[in-house]
C-alpha positions as CSV (number, residue, x, y, z in Angstrom):
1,X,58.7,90.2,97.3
2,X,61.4,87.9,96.9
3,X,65.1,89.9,95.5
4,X,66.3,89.1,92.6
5,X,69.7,89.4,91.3
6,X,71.8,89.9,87.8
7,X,74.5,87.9,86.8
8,X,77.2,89.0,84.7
9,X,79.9,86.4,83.4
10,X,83.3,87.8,82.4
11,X,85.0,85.6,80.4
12,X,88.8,87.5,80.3
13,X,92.4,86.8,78.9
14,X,93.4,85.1,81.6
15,X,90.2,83.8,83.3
16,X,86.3,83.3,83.2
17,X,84.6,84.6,86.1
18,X,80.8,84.7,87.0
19,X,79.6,87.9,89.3
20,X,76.2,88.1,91.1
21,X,75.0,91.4,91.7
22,X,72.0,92.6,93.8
23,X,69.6,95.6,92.9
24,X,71.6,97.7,94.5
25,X,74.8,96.8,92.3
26,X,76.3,95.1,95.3
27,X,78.5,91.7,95.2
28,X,76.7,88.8,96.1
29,X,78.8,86.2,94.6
30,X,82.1,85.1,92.9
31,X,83.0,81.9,90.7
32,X,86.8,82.4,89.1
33,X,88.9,79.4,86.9
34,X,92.0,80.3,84.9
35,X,92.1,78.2,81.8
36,X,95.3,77.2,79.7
37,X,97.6,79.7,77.9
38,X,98.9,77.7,74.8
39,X,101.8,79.3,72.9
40,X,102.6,76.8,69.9
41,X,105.6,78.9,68.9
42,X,107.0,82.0,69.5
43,X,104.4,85.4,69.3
44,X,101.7,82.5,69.0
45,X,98.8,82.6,71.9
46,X,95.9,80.2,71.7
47,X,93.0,79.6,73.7
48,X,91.1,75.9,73.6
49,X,87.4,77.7,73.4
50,X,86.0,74.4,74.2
51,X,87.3,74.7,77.6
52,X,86.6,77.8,78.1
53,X,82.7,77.3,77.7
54,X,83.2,74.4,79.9
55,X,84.9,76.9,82.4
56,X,82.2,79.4,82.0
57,X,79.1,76.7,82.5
58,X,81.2,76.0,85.8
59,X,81.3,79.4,87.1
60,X,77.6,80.2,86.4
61,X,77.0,77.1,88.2
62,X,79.4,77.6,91.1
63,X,78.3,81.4,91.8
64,X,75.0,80.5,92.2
65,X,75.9,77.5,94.3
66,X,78.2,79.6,96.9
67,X,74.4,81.6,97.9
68,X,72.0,79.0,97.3
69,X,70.9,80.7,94.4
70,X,69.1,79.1,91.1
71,X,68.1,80.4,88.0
72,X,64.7,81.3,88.9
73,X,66.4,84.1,91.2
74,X,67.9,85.8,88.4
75,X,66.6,88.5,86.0
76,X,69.0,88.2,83.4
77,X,72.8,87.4,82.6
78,X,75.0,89.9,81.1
79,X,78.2,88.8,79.2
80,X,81.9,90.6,78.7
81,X,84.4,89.3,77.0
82,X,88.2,89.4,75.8
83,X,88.1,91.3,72.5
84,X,89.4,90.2,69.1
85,X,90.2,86.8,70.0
86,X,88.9,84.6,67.0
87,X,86.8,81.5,67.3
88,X,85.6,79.1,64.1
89,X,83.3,76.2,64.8
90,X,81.3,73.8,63.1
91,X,77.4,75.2,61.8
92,X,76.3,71.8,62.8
93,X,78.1,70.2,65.6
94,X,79.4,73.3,67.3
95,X,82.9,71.8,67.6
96,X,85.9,74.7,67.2
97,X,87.5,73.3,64.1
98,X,91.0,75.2,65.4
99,X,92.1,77.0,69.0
100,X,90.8,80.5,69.6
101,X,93.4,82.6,68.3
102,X,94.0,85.2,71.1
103,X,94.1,88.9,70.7
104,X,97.9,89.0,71.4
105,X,98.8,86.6,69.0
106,X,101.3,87.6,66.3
107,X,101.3,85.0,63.2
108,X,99.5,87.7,60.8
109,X,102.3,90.0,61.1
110,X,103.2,89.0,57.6
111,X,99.6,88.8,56.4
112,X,98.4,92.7,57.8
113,X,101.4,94.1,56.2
114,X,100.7,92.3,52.7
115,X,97.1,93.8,53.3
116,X,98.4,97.1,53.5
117,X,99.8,97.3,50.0
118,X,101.1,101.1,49.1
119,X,98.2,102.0,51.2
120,X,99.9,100.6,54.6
121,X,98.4,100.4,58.0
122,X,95.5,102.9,57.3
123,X,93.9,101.5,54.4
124,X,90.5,100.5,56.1
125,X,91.0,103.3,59.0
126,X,88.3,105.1,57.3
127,X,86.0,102.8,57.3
128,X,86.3,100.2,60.1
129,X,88.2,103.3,62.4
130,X,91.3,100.6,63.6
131,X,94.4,100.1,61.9
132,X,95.4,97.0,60.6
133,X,97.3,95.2,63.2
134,X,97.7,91.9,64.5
135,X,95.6,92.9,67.2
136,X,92.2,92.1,65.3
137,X,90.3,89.7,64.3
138,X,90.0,90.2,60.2
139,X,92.9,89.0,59.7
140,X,93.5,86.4,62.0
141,X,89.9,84.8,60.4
142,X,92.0,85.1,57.0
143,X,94.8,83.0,58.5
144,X,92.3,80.3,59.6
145,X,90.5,79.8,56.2
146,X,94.0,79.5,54.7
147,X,95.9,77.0,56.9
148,X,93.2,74.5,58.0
149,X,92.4,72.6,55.1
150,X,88.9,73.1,53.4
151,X,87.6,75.6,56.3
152,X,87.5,78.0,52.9
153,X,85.0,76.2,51.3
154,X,82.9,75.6,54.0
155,X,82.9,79.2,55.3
156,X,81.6,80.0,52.0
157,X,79.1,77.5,52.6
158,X,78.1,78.9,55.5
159,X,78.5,75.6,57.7
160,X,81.9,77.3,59.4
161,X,80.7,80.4,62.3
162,X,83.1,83.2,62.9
163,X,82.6,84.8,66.6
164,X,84.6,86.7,68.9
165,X,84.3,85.0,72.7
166,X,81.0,87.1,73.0
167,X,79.1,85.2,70.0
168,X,81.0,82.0,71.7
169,X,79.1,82.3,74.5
170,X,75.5,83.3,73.1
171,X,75.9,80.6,70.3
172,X,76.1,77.9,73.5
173,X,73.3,79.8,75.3
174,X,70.8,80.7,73.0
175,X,71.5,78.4,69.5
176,X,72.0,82.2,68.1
177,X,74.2,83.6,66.1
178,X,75.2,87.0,67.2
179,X,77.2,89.6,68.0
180,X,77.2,93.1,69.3
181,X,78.6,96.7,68.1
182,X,81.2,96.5,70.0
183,X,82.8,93.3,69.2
184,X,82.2,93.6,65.9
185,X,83.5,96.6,65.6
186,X,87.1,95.1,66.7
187,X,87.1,92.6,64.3
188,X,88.1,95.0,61.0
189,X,84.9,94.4,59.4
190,X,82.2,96.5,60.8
191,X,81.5,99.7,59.1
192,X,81.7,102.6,62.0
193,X,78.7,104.6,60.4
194,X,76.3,101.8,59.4
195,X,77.4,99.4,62.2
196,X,77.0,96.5,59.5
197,X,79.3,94.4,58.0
198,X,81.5,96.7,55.6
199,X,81.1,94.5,52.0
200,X,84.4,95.9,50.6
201,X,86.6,95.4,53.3
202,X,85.4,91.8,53.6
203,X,85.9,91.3,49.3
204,X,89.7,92.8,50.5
205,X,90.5,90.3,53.2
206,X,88.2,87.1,51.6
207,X,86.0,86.6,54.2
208,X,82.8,85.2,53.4
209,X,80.0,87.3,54.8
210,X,78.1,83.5,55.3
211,X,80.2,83.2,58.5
212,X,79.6,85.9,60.1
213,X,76.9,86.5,62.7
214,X,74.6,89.2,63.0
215,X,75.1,92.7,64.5
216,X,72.9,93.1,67.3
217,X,72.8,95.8,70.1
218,X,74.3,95.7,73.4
219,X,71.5,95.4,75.1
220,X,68.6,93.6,74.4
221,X,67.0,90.4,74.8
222,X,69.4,88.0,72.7
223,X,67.3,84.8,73.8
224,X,66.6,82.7,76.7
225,X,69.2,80.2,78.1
226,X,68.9,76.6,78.2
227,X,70.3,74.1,80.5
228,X,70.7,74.8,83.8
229,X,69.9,79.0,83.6
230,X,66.6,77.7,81.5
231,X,64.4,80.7,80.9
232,X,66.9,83.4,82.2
233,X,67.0,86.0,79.4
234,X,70.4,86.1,78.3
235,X,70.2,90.5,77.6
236,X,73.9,91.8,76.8
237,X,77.2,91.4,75.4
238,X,80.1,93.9,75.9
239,X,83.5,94.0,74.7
240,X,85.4,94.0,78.3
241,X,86.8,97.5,78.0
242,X,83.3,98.5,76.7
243,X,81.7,97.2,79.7
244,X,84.0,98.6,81.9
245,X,83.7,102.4,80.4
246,X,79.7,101.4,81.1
247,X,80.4,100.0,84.6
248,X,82.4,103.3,85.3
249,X,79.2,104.8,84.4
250,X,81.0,107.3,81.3
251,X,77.8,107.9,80.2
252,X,78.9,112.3,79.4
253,X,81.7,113.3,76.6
254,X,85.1,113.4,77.7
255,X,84.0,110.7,80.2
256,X,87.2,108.6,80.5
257,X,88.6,105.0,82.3
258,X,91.7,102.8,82.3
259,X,91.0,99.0,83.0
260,X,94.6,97.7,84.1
261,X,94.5,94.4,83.5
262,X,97.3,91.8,80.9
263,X,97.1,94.6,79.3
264,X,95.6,98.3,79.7
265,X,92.4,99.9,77.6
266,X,91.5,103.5,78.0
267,X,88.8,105.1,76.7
268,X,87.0,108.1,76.6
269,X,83.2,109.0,75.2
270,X,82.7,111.2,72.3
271,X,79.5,111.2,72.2
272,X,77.0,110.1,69.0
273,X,79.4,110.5,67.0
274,X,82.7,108.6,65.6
275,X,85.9,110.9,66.4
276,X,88.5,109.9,63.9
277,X,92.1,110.0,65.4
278,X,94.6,111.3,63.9
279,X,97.5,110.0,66.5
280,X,97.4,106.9,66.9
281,X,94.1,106.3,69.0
282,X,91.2,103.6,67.6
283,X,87.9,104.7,67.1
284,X,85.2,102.5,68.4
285,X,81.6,102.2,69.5
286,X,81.2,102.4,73.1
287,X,78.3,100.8,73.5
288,X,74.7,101.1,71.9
289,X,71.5,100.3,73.9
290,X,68.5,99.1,72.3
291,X,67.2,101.1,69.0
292,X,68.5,104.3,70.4
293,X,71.9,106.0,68.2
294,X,75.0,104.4,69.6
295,X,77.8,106.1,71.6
296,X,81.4,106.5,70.3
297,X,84.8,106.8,72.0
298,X,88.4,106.6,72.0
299,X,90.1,104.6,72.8
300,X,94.1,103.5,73.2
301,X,95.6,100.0,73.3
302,X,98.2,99.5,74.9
303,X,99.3,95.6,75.4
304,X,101.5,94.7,78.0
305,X,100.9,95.9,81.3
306,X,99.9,93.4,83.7
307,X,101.5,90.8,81.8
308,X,104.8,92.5,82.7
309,X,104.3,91.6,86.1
310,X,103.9,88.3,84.9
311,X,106.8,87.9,83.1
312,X,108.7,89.9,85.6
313,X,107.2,86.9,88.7
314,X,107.4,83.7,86.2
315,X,110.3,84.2,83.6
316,X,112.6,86.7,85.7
317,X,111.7,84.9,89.2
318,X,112.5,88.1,90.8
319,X,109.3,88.2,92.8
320,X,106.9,84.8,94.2
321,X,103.6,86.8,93.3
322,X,102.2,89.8,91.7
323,X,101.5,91.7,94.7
324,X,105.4,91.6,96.0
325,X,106.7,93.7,92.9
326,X,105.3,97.0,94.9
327,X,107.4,95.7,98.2
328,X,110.5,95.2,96.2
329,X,110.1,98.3,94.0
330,X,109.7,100.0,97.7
331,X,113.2,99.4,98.7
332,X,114.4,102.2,95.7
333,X,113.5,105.7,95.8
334,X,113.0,105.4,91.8
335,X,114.2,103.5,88.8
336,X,118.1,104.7,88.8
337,X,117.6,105.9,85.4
338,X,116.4,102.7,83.9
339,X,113.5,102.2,81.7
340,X,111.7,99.2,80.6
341,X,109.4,99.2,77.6
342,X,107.6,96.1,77.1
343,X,106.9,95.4,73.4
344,X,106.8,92.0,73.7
345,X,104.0,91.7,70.4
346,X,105.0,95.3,69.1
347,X,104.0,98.2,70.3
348,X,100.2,99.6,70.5
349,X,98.5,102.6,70.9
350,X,99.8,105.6,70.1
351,X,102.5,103.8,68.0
352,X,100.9,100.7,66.2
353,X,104.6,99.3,65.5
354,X,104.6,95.5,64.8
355,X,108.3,95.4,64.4
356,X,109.3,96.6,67.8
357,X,110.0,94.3,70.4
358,X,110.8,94.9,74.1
359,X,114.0,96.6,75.6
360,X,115.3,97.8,79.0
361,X,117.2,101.0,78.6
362,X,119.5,102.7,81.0
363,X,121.0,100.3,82.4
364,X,124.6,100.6,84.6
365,X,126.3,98.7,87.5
366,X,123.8,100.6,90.0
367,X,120.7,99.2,88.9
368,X,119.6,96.8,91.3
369,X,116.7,94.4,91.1
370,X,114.1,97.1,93.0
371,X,115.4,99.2,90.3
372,X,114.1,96.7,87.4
373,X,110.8,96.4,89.6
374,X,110.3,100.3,89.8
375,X,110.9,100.3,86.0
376,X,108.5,97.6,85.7
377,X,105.4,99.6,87.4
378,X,106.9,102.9,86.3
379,X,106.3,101.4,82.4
380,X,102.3,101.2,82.9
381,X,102.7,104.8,83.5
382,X,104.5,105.9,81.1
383,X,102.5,104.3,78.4
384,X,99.1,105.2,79.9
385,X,101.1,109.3,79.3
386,X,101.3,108.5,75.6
387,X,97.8,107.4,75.2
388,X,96.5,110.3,77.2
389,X,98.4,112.7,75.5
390,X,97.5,111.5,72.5
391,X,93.8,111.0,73.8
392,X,93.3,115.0,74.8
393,X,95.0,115.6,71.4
394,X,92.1,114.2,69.6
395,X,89.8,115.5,71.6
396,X,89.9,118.5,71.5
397,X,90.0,118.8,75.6
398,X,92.3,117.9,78.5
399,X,91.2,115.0,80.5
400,X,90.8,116.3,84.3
401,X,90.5,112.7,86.1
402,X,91.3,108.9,85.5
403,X,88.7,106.8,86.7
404,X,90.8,103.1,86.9
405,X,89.7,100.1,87.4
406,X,91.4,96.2,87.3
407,X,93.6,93.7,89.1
408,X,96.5,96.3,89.2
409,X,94.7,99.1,90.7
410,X,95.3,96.9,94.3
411,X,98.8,98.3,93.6
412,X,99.0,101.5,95.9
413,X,102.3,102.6,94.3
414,X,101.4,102.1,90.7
415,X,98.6,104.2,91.1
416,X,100.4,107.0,92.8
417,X,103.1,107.2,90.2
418,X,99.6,107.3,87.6
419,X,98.9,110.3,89.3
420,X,102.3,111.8,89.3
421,X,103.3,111.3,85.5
422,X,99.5,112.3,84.6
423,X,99.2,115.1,86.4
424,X,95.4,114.7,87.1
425,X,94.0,112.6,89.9
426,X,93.1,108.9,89.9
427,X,90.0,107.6,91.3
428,X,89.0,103.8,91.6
429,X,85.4,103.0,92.7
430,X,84.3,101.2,95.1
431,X,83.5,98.2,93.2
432,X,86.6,97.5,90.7
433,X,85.2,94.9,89.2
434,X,83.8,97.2,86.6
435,X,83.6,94.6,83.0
436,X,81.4,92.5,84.7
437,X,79.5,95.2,87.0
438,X,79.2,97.0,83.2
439,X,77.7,93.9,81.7
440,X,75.3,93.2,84.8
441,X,74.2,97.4,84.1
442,X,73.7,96.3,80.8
443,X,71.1,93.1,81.3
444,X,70.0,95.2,83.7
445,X,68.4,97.9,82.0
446,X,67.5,95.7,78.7
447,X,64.9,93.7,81.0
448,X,64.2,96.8,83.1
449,X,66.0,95.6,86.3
450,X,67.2,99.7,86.5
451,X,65.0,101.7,84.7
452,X,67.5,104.3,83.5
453,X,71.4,104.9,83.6
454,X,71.0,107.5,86.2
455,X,70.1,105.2,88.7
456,X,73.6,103.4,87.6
457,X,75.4,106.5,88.4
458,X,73.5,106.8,91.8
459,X,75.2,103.7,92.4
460,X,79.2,104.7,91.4
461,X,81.4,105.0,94.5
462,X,84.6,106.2,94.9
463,X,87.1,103.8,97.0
464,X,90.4,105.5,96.7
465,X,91.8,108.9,94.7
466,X,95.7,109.6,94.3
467,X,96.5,113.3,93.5
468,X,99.8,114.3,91.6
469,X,102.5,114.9,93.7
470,X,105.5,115.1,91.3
471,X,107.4,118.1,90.4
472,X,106.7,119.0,86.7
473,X,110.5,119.1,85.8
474,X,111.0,115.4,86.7
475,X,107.6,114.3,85.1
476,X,108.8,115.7,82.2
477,X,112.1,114.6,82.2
478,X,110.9,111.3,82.7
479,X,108.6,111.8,79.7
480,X,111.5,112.4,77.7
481,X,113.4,109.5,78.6
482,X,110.9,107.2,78.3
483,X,110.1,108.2,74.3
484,X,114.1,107.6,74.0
485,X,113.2,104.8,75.2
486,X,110.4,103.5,72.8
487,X,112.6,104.8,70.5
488,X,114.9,101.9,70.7
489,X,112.7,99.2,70.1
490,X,111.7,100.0,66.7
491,X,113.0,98.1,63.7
492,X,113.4,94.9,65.5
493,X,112.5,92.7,63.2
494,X,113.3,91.5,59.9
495,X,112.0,90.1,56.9
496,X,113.7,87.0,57.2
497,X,112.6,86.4,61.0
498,X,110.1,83.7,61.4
């Protein structure tokens, strides 16, 4: 019999990417294209989603194309997306009638606090499990329907669509209008329990119920493409950090990854049932497959990790490319007492502070520029501390291993000093590429390609594990330093700042 393979398209922050797997969950292909990065003003981030679906045709296309593939070799396509980011097109014509306004973007700052009344950030906790925050979609819908001029009428009229990058996609795909748990449940909308839209938080943020599309699994047969992947079913759609946990195969409670990517997304199952944090964590549905009950988890935000580097290569010019930060943080035994918290659009998990914005603490006339790039790596850590901390608070249980996964796990030293501020050891598997490999599993068993998740975990392999090595007075020393630290970025801004 002729093999046949899943795809799995990725469509990410920075990037849209197309992965072809085999049955046997190995790599058979990679398409990869960056597309723009607009920032119209300070704290604002747009994407042009017209491009990107241009950019994701491309690398569907070009995957196949690198192994003489077509679409009659494929099974099914799974998709994984950035989260929260906020699309509005045209019913009719399917033209975006504004950019995609990315998940890091800040312009509702203003808007989620006037939202919050006497209540404040928790007043749809309850019910949606998030706080409000810039970070979701809710309210960045709200700032669309009131600065492009008639889009509130028409959204009432149901000829404007709302979707998050996943619904994007399927809309181009199939003609339909979907979404699954897991996106919708980042948007601020989606009741946790009944996994429908929640009617009185979308009264309280005036969004018209006509735009939305419907809540579907996250796996199951949405439709068939057209175009060029004619009659491939298209059979699942992920949030990225939801199809990583699946890729990691954290299919047991207290299962737990990081994905370390622009920014860094751990989560842990809890199991059939919504955990309600009471520190700082977002409660979310980690994935739900077909009609059975869907499975919860934890999970902390935190938003600038990755994109440090970035800044720290194209802003600072410190270092040509990514990878060199580890060779010049090499040339210091540790960070000379500095500390660099990056709250660039506030801070996230466990802290949910819009007002803070980004310091480096510590500094004196020792502090070289290895120093600053130690402090640099040494800030994913610390971060990933407070969300864990927070994480095994919740819980109820201590988390016992880190299963990683993302561009910055290449980093040996980052992952080392993972280990050593966690104190529990770090594993990446052998394929890190676990968003798309999560929405390939995904397809995969909707159409039957693996007949159960145990032959997905058959398939997990670990490539590397870092054990702590650091002595527990200087972890925690470090710990405390670093929360004096975050300390000193709160209270930022102002009223009056734009």
């Amino acid at each position: 019999m002729t093999e046949r393979y899943i795809a799995a398209v990725d469509q990410g922050t920075a990037s849209s990417r197309c992965i072809v797997f085999d049955v046997r969950a190995r790599i058979v292909s990679v398409s990869q294209i960056e597309h723009e990065q607009i920032n119209p003003q300070p704290g604002w981030v747009e994407h042009d989603a017209a491009q990107i679906w241009r950019n994701v045709q491309y690398v569907i296309g070009d995957a196949l194309a690198k192994v003489q593939l077509s679409a009659s070799d494929l099974v099914a396509l799974g998709l994984t997306n950035q989260r929260e980011t906020t699309v509005l097109w045209d019913r009719a014509t399917g033209v975006p009638v504004h950019n995609a306004i990315n998940w890091q973007d800040m312009r509702t700052d203003h808007l989620v606090r006037e939202l919050g009344g006497d209540e404040g950030t928790d007043r749809f906790r309850d019910r949606c499990g998030l706080p409000l925050a810039t970070y979701f979609s809710g309210p960045k819908i709200r700032w669309l329907l009131d600065n492009v001029d008639g889009l509130q009428e028409r959204a009432e009229a149901g000829d404007v669509l709302f979707g998050t990058m996943d619904s994007w996609m399927i809309w181009n795909l199939t003609g339909r209008h979907y979404t699954d748990v897991t996106n919708a449940g980042r948007t601020m909308l989606m009741n946790l329990e009944t996994l429908d839209w929640d009617d009185s938080v979308l009264d309280a943020m005036g969004v018209p119920r006509a735009m939305l599309p419907e809540i579907r699994p996250s796996m199951e047969i949405y439709g068939e493409a057209n175009s060029e992947l004619s009659g491939v079913p298209v059979a699942a759609a992920l949030g990225d950090q939801h199809a990583a946990m699946f890729g990691q195969t954290c299919f047991e409670n207290g299962d737990a990854k990081c994905t370390y990517g622009t920014g860094s997304f751990l989560l842990m199952n809890t199991g059939p049932q919504p955990v309600r944090s009471s520190n700082g964590l977002l409660t979310t549905v980690g994935y739900k497959i077909g009609d059975q009950p869907a499975t919860y988890a934890l999970e902390g935000s935190i938003a600038v990790t990755g994109a440090l580097v970035q800044w720290f290569r194209d802003k600072i010019g410190l270092i040509g490319s990514a990878s060199e930060i580890e060779t010049l943080a090499r040339t210091v035994e540790d960070s000379g007492g500095c500390y660099f918290v990056p709250a660039f659009a506030g801070l996230f998990a466990p802290h949910w502070r819009s007002d803070a914005r980004g310091v480096i603490a510590g500094l004196t006339g020792y502090i070289n520029k290895g120093h600053l790039a130690r402090a640099v790596l040494e800030a994913t850590a610390w971060q990933t501390r407070e969300v864990v901390d927070a994480m095994n608070s919740d819980a109820g249980v201590e988390m016992t291993a880190l299963k990683v996964d993302g561009g910055m796990t290449a980093n040996n030293m980052l992952m080392q000093t993972l280990a050593d501020v966690l104190d529990v050891p770090v594993v990446r598997p052998l394929v890190a590429e676990t968003p798309a490999l999560g929405a390939a599993y995904a397809a995969g068993l909707a159409v039957g390609f693996w007949p159960a998740v145990e032959d997905l975990q058959a398939n997990w392999h670990k490539a590397a594990e870092w054990l702590p090595a650091m002595e527990p007075a200087v972890r925690e020393k470090g710990y405390r330093k670093w929360r004096k630290a975050v300390q000193r970025t709160m209270d930022w801004v102002d009223d009056d700042d734009d």
